[in-house]
N, CA, C and O atoms as a Tinker XYZ file with bonds, in Angstrom:
   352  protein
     1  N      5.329000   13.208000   12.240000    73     2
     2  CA     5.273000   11.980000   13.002000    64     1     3
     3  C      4.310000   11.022000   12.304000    63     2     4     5
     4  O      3.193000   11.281000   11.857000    81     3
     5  N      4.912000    9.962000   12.303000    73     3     6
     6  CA     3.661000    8.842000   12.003000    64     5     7
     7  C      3.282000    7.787000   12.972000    63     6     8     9
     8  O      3.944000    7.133000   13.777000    81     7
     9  N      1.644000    7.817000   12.566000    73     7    10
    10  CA     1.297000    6.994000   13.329000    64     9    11
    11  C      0.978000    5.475000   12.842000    63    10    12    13
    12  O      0.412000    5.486000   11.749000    81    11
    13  N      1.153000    4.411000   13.270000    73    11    14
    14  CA     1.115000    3.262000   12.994000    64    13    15
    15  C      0.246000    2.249000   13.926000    63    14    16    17
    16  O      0.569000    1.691000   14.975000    81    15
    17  N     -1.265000    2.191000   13.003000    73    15    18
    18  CA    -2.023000    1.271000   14.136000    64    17    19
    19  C     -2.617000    0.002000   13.657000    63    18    20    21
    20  O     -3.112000   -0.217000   12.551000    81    19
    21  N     -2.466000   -0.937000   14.840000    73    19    22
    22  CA    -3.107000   -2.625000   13.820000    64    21    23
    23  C     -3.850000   -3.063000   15.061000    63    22    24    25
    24  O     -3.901000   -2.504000   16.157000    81    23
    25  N     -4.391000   -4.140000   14.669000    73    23    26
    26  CA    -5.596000   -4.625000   15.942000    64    25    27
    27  C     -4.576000   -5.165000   16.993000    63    26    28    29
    28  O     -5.200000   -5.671000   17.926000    81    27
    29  N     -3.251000   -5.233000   17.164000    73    27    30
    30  CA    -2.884000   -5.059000   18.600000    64    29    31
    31  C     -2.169000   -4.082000   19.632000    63    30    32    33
    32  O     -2.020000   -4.265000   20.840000    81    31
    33  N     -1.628000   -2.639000   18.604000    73    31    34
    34  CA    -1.338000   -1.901000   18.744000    64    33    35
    35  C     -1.235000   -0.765000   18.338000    63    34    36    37
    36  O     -0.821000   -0.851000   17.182000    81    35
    37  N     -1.407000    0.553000   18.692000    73    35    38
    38  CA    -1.018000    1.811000   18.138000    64    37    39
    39  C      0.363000    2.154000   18.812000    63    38    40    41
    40  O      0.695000    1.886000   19.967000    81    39
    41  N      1.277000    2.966000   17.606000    73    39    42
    42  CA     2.497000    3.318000   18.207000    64    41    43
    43  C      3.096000    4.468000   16.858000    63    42    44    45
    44  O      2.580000    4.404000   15.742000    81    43
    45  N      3.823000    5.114000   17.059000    73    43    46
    46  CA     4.659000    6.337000   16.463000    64    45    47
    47  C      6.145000    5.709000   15.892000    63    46    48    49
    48  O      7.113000    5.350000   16.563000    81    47
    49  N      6.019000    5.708000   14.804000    73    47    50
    50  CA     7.520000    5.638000   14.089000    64    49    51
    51  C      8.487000    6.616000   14.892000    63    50    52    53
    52  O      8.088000    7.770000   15.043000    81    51
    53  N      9.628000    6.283000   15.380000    73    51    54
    54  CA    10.796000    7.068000   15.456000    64    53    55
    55  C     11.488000    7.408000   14.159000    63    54    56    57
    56  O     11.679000    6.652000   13.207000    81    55
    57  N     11.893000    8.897000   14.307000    73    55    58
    58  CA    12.460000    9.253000   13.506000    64    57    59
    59  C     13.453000    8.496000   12.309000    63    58    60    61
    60  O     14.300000    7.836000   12.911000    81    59
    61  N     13.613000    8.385000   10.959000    73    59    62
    62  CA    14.413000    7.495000   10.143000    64    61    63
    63  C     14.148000    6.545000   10.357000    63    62    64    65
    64  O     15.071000    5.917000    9.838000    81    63
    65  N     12.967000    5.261000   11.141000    73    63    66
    66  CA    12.481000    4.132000   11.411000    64    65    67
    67  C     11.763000    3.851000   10.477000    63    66    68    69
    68  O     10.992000    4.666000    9.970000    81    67
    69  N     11.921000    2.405000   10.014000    73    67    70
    70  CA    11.155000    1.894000    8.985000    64    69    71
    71  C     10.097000    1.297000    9.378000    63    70    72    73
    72  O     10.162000    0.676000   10.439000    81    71
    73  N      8.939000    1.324000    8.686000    73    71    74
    74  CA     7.902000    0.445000    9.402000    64    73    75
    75  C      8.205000   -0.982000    9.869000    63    74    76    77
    76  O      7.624000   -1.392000   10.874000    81    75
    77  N      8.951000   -1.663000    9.307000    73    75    78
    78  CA     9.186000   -3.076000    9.868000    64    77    79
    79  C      9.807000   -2.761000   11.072000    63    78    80    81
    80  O      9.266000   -3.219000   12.078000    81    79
    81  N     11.164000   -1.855000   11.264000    73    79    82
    82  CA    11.713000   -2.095000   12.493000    64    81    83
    83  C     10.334000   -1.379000   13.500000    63    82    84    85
    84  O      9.929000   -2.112000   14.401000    81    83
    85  N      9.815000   -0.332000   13.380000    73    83    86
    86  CA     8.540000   -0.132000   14.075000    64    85    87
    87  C      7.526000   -1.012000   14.380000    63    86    88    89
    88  O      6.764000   -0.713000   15.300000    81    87
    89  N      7.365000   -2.128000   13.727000    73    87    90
    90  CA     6.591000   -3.634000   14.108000    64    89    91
    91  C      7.513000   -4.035000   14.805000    63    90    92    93
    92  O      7.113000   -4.078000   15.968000    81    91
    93  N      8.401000   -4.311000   14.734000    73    91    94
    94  CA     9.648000   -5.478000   15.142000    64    93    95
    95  C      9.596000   -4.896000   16.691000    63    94    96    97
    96  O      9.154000   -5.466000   17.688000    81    95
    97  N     10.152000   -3.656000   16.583000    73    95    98
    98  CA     9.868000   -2.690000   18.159000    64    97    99
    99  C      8.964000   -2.705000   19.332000    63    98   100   101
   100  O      9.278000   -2.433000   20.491000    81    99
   101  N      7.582000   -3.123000   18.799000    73    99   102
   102  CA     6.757000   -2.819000   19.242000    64   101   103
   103  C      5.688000   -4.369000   19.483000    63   102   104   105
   104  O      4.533000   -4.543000   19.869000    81   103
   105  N      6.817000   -5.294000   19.015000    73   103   106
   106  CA     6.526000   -7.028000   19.618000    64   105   107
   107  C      5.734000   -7.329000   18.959000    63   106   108   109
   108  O      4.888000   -7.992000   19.559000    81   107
   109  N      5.393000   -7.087000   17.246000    73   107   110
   110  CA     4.833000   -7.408000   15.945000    64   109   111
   111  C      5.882000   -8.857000   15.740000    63   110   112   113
   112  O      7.102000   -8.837000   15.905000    81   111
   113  N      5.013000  -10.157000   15.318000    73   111   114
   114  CA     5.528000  -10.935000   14.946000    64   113   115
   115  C      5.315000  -10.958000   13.528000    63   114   116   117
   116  O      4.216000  -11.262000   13.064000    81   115
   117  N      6.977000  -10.445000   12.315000    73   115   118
   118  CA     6.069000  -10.328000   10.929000    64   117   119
   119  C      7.823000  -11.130000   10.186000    63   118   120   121
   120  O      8.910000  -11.082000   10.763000    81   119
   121  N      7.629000  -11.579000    9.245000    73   119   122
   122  CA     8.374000  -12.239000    8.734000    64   121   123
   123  C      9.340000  -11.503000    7.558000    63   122   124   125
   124  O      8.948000  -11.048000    6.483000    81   123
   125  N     10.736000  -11.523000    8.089000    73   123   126
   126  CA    11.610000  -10.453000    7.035000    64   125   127
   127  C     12.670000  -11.291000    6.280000    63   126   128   129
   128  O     12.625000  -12.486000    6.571000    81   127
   129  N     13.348000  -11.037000    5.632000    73   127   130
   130  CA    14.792000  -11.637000    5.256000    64   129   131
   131  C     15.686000  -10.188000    4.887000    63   130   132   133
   132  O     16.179000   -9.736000    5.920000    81   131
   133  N     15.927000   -9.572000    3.973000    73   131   134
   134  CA    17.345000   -8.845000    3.647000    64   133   135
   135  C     16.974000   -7.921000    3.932000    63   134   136   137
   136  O     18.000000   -7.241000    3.937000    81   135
   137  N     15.759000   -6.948000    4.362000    73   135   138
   138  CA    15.690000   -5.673000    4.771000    64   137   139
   139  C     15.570000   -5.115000    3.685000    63   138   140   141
   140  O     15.356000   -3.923000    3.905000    81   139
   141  N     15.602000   -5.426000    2.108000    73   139   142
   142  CA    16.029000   -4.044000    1.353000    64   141   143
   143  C     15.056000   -4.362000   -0.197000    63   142   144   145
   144  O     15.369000   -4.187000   -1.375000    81   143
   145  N     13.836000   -4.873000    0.411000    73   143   146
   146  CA    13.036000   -4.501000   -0.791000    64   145   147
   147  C     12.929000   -5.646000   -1.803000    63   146   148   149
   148  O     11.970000   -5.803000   -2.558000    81   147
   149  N     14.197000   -6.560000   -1.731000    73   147   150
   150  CA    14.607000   -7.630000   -2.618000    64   149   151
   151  C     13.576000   -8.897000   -2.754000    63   150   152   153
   152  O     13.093000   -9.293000   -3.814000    81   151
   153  N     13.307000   -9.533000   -1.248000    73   151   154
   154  CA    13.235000  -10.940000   -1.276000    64   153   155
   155  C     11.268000  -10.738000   -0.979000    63   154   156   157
   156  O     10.560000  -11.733000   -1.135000    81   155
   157  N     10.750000   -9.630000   -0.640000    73   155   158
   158  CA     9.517000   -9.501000   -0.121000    64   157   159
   159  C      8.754000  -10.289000    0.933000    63   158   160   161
   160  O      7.551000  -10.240000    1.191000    81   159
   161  N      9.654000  -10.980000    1.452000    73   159   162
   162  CA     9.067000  -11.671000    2.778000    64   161   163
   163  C      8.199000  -10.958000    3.920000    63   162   164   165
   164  O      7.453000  -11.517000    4.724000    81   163
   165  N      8.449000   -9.715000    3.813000    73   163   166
   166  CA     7.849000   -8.944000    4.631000    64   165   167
   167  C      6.578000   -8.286000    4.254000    63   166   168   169
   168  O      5.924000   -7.580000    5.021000    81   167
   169  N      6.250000   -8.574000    2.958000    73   167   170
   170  CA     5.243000   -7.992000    2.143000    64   169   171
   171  C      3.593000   -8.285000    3.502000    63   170   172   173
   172  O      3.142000   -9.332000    3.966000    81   171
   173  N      3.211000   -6.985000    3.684000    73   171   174
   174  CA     2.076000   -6.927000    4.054000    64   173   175
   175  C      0.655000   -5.986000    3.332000    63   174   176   177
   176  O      0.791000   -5.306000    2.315000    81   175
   177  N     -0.279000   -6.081000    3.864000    73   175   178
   178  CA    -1.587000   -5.626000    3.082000    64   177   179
   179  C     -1.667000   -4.317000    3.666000    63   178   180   181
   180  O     -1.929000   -4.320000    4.869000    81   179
   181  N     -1.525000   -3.325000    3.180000    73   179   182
   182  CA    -2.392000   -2.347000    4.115000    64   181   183
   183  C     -3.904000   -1.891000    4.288000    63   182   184   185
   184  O     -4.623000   -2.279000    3.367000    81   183
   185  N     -4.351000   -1.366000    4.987000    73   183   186
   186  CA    -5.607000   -1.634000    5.403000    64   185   187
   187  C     -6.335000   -0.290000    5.108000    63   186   188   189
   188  O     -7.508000   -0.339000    4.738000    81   187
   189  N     -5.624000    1.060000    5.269000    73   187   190
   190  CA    -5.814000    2.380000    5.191000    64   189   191
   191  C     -4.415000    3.400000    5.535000    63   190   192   193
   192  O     -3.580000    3.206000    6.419000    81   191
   193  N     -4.453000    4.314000    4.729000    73   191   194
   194  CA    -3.744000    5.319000    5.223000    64   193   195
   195  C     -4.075000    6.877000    4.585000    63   194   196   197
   196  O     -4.576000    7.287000    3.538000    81   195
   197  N     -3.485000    7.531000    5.869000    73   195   198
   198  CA    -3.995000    8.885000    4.994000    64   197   199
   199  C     -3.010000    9.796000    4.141000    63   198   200   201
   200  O     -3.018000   11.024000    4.062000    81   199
   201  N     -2.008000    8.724000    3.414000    73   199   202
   202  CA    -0.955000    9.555000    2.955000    64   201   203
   203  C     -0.568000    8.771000    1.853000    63   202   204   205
   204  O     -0.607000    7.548000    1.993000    81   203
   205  N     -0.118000    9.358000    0.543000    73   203   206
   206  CA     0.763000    7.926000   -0.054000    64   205   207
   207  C      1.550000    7.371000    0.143000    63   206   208   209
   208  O      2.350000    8.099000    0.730000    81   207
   209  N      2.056000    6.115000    0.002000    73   207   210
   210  CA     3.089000    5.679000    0.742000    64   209   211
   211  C      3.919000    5.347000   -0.866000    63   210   212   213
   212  O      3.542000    5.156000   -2.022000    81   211
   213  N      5.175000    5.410000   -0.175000    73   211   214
   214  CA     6.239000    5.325000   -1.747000    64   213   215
   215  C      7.599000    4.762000   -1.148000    63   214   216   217
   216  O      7.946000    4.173000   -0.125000    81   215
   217  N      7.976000    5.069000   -1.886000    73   215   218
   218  CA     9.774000    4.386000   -1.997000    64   217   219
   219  C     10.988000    5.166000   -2.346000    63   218   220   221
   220  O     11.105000    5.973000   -3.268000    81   219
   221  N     11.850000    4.814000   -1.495000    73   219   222
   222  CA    12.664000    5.832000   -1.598000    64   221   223
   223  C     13.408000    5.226000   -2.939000    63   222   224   225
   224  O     14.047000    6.116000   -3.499000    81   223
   225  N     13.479000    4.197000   -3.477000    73   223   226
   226  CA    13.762000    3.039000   -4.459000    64   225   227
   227  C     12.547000    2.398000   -4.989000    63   226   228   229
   228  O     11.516000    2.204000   -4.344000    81   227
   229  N     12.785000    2.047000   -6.380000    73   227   230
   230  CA    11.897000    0.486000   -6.779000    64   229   231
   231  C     12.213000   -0.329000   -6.259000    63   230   232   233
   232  O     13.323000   -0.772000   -6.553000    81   231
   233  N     11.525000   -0.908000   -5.326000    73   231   234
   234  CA    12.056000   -2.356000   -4.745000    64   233   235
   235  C     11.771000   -3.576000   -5.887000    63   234   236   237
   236  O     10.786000   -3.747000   -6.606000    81   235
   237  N     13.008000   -4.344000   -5.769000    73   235   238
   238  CA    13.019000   -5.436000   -6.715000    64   237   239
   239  C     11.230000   -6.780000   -6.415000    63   238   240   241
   240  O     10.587000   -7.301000   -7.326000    81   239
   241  N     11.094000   -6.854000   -5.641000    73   239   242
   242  CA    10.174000   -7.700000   -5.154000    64   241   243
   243  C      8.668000   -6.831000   -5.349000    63   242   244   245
   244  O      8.439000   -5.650000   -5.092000    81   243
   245  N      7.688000   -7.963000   -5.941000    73   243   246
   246  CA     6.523000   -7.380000   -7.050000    64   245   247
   247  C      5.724000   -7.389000   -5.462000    63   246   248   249
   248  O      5.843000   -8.164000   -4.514000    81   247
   249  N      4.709000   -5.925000   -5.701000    73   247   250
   250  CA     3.377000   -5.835000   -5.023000    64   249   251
   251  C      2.389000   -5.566000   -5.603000    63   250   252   253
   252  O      2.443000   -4.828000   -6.586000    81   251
   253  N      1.786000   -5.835000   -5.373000    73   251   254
   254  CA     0.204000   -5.702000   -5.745000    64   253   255
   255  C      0.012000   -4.634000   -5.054000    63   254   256   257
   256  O      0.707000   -4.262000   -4.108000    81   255
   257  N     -1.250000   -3.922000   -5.644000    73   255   258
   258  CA    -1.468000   -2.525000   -5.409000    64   257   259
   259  C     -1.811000   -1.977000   -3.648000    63   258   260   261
   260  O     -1.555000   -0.870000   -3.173000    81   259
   261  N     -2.428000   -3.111000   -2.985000    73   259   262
   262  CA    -2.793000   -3.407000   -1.408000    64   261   263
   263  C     -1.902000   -3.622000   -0.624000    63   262   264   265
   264  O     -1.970000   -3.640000    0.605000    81   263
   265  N     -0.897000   -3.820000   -1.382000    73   263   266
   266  CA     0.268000   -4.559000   -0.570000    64   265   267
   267  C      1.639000   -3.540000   -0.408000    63   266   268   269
   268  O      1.777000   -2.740000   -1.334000    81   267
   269  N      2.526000   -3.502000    0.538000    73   267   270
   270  CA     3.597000   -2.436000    1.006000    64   269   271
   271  C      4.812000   -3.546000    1.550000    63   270   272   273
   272  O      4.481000   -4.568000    2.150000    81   271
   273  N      5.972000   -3.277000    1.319000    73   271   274
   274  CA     7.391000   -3.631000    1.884000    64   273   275
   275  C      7.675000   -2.483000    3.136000    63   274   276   277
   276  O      8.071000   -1.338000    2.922000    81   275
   277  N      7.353000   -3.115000    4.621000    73   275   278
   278  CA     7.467000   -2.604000    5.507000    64   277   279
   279  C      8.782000   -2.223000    5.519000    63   278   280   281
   280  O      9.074000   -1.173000    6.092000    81   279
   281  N      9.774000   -2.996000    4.904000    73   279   282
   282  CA    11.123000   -2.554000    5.061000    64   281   283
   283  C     11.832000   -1.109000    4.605000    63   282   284   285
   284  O     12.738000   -0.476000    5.146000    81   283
   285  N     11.242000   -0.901000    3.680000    73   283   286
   286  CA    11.936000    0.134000    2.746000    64   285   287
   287  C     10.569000    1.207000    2.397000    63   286   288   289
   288  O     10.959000    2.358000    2.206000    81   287
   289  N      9.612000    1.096000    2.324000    73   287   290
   290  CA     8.552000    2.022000    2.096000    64   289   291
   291  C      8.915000    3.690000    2.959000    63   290   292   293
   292  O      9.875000    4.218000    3.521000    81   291
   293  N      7.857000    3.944000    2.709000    73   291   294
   294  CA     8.225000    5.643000    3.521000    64   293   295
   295  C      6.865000    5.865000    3.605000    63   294   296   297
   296  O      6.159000    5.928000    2.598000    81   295
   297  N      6.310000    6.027000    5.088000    73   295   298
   298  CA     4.956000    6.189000    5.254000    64   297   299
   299  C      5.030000    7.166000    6.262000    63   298   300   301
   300  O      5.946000    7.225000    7.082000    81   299
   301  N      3.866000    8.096000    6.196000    73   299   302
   302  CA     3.296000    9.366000    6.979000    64   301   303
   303  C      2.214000    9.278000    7.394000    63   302   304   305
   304  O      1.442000    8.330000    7.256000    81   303
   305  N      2.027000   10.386000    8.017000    73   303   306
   306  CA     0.683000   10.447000    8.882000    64   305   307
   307  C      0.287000    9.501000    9.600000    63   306   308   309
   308  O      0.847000    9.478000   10.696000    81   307
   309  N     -0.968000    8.158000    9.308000    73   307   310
   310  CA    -1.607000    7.590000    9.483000    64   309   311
   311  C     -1.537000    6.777000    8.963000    63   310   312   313
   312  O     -1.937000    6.986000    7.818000    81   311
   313  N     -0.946000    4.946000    9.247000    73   311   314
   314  CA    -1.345000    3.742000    8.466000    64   313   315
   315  C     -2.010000    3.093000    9.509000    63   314   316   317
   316  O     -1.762000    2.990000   10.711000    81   315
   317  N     -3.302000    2.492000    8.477000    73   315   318
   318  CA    -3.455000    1.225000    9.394000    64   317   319
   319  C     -3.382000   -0.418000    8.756000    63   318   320   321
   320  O     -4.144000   -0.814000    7.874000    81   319
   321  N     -2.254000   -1.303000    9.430000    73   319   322
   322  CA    -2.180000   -2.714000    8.917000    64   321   323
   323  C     -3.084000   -3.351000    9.876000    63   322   324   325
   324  O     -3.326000   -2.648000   10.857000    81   323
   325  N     -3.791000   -4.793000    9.839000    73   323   326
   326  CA    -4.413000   -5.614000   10.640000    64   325   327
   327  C     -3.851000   -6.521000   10.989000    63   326   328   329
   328  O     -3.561000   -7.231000   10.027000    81   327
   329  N     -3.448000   -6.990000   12.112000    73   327   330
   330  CA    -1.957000   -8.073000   12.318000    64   329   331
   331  C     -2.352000   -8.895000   12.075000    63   330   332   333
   332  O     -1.470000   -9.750000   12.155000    81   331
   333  N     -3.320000   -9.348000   11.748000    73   331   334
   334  CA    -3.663000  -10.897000   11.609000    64   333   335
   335  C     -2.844000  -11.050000    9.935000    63   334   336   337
   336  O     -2.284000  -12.066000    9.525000    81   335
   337  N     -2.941000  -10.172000    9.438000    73   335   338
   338  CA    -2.127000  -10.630000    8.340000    64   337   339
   339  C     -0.477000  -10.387000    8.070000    63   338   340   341
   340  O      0.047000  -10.556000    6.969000    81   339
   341  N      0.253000   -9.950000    9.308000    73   339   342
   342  CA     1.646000   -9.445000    9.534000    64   341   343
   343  C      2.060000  -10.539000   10.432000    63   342   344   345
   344  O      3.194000  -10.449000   10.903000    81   343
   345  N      1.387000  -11.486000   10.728000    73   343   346
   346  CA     1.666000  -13.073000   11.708000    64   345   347
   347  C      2.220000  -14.398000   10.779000    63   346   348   349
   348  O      1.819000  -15.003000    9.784000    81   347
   349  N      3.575000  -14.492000   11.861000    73   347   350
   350  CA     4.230000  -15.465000   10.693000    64   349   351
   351  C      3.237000  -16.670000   10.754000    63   350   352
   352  O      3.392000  -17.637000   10.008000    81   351
């Protein structure tokens, strides 16, 4: 199970749930376009986690080492994002 916590909420990924739809779920206002790694609109900072986070793919759209594609990433255990920076 993962857990997913930011300064307005803690909440649990459902099973095969991507972190964006787990923001999106959970009344995160964060900014997406194609879902698939491409356009990086969704690009957020992460703050901590206790796991690596990776890809099931190279996503076409560049991150910086702080930074994660909520869309397509694959995260465990424990992340924490700060919403102030996941606010369109």
């Amino acid at each position: 199970m993962t857990w997913v916590m930011t300064s307005k909420k803690q909440f649990y990924l459902h099973d095969d749930e991507s972190l964006l739809d787990g923001l999106l779920r959970t009344g995160h206002d964060i900014n997406y376009q194609c879902k698939e790694g491409y356009c990086g609109s969704c690009r957020i900072k992460r703050v901590a986690s206790s796991h690596v986070i990776d890809y099931p793919f190279e996503p076409l759209a560049m991150i910086e080492e702080d930074e994660l594609l909520p869309c397509c990433c694959r995260v465990r255990g424990v992340i924490y994002v700060n919403h102030e920076l996941i606010t369109k």
